[in-house]
Every structure is written in C-alpha cells, then in structure tokens.
C-alpha positions in Angstrom: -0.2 -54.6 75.3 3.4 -55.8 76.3 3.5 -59.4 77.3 6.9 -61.2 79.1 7.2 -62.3 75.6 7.6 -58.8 73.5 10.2 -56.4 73.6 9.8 -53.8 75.8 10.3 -49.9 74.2 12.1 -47.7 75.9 12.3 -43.7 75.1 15.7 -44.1 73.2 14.0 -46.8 70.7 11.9 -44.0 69.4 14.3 -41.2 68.8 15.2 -40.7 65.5 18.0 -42.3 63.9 20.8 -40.2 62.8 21.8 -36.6 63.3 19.0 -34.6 64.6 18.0 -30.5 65.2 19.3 -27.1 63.5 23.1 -27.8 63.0 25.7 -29.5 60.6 25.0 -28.2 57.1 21.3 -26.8 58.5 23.3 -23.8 59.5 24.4 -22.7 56.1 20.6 -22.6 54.5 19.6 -20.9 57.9 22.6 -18.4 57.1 21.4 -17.8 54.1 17.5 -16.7 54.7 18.6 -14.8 57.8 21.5 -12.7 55.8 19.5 -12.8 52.2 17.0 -10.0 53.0 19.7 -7.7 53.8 21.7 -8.4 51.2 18.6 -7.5 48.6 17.6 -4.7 50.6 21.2 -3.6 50.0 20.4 -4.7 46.2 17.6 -2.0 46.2 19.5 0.5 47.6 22.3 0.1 45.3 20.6 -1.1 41.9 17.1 -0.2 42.3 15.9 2.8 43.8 18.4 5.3 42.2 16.5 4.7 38.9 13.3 5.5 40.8 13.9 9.0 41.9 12.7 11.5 39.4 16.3 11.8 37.8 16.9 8.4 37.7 13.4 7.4 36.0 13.6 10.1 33.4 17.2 8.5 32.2 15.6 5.2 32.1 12.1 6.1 30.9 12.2 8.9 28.3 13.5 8.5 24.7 15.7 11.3 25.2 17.2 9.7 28.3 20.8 8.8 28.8 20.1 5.0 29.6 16.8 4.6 27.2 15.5 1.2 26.6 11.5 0.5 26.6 11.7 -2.4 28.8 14.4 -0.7 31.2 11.2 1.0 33.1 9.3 -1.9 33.0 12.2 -4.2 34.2 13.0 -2.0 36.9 9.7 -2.3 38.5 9.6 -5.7 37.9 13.0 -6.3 39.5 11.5 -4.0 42.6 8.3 -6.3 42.7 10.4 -9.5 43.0 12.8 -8.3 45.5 9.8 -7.9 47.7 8.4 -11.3 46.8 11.6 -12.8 48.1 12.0 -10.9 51.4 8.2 -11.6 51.9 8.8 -15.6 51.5 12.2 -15.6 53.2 10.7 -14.6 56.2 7.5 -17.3 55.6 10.3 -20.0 55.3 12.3 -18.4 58.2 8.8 -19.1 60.3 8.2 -22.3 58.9 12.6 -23.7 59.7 12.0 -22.2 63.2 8.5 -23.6 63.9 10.1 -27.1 62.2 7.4 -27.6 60.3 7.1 -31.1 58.2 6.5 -29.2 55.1 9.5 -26.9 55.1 11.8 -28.9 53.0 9.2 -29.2 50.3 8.6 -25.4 50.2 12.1 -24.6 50.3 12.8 -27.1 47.4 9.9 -25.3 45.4 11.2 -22.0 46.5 14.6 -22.7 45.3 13.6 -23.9 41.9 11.3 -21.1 41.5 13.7 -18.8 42.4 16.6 -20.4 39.7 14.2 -19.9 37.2 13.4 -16.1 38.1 17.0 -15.7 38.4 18.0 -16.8 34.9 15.2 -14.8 33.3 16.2 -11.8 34.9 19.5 -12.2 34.6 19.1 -12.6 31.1 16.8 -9.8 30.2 18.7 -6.9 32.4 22.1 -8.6 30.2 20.3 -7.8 27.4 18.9 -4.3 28.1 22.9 -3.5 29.0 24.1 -4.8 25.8 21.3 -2.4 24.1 22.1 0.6 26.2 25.7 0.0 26.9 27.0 -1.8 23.8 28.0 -5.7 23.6 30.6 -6.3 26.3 32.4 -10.2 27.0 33.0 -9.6 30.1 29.0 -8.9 31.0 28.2 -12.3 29.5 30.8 -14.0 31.2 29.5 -12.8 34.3 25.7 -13.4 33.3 27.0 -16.9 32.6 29.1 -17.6 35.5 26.7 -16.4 37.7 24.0 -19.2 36.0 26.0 -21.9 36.4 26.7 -20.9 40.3 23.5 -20.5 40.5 22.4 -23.9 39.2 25.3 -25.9 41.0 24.0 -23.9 44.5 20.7 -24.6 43.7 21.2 -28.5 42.9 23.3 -29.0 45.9 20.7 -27.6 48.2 17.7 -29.3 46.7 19.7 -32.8 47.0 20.1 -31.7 50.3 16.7 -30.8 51.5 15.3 -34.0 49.9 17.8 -37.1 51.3 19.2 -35.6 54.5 18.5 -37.1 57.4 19.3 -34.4 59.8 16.4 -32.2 57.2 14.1 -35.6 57.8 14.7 -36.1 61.7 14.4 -32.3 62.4 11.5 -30.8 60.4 8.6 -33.2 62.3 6.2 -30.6 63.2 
C-alpha cells in the first residue's frame, strides 16, 4: 500500500539497470552458435566422411591400409559421434538465447567447459594417431598447441563473460 509518505514506483524504477537485450558483445556468442553448425558440417564433409566411404575406411581400418592405426577407426567414429553432439546442443542453446531463458548462461558456461575439455582430448589423440601414421612433425604440434591455448583464452573470456555481464544478467530473465 502506497501512503503520501512512501515513494511512489513508477515503470522506469523497475527496468533493469544497465545495458539490456541481444546486442553489444551478445552478438558475437550468437554469431558463433548460428555459424558453428555449418562450419562442423563443413568439418564432416571435409575430415570425416571421406574416411567413411568403403575406400576411405579400408585405408584407415585394415592393417594393410595406407593410413593404419587401431584407434584411427575408432577415433573417426568418435569424432563423427561428437560432431553431432554439438550441432544437437547448439541448436538447444540457440532455443534457449532466443527464448531468454534464466538458465542459458549457466548451460552455456557448462557447455563451453565441456566442450574445452573434449577439444583438448581430441585434439590430442588425432595429434598423436598423425605422428604414428605420418611421422613426428613440429609444425603439427605447434598447431595442436596453438590451437589449445586459443582455445582456452576463447573459452575463459567467454565464461567470464557469461557469468559477470550485466547485459547476460538483464537479458536472460525468462
């Protein structure tokens, strides 16, 4: 009840304070689910599913293949498996930025982690099943190890992000 004594509320008193909606650096996360399915599908395309056409499996999978390792079958599939994962939960997180759903930072945050951790162990396993099949090479573990440290800077940046912005705060409400 509002006596002569109390302050009256108006609408503006309970609008959030600070930056508000999908914009500032919002847009760059939302870039990145909407274009990250296409670039794994492209991924698969290029990486993936020339190793499983008949050919391609036979290099991979028999001893007398060209490429032969006993986990390059397995890892294959596994890398096929995950790629799937991802598009599936990109487009769960895509519902749940649009639909501004309270809980999206926190399952973006767990997303992200998760997804630095697959990335590493991945990344580390295919360097090693090249270095088997394809010989030691510098340059392949330079790239492994640049592409960790990116990975880990992105990943830090955007879970910093996600938990202290207030645009994040003000906008996911639903």
């Amino acid at each position: 009840m509002i006596t002569s004594n109390s302050t009256r509320l108006t609408s503006k008193d309970l609008l959030p304070h600070g930056p508000v909606g999908i914009g500032g650096w919002l847009i760059l996360p939302l870039i990145g689910l909407i274009t990250s399915p296409f670039v794994i599908i492209a991924y698969l395309m290029i990486d993936v599913f020339p190793f499983l056409t008949a050919e391609g499996w036979e290099s991979i999978a028999s001893k007398s293949g060209e490429y032969y390792h006993p986990l390059f079958g397995p890892f294959v599939i596994t890398d096929l498996i995950i790629c799937i994962a991802q598009i599936s939960t990109v487009i769960v997180l895509l519902i749940l930025f649009f639909k501004k759903k309270t809980f999206f930072p926190k399952v973006m945050i767990t997303c992200l982690t998760i997804m630095l951790i697959i990335d590493i162990l991945i990344g580390y396993i295919n360097l090693q099943i090249i270095e088997n099949v394809f010989g030691s090479d510098p340059l392949t573990s330079q790239y492994y190890m640049f592409n960790v440290i990116r990975a880990m800077i992105s990943t830090s940046i955007w879970i910093t992000y996600f938990s202290k912005s207030k645009r994040v705060k003000n906008t996911f409400v639903k």
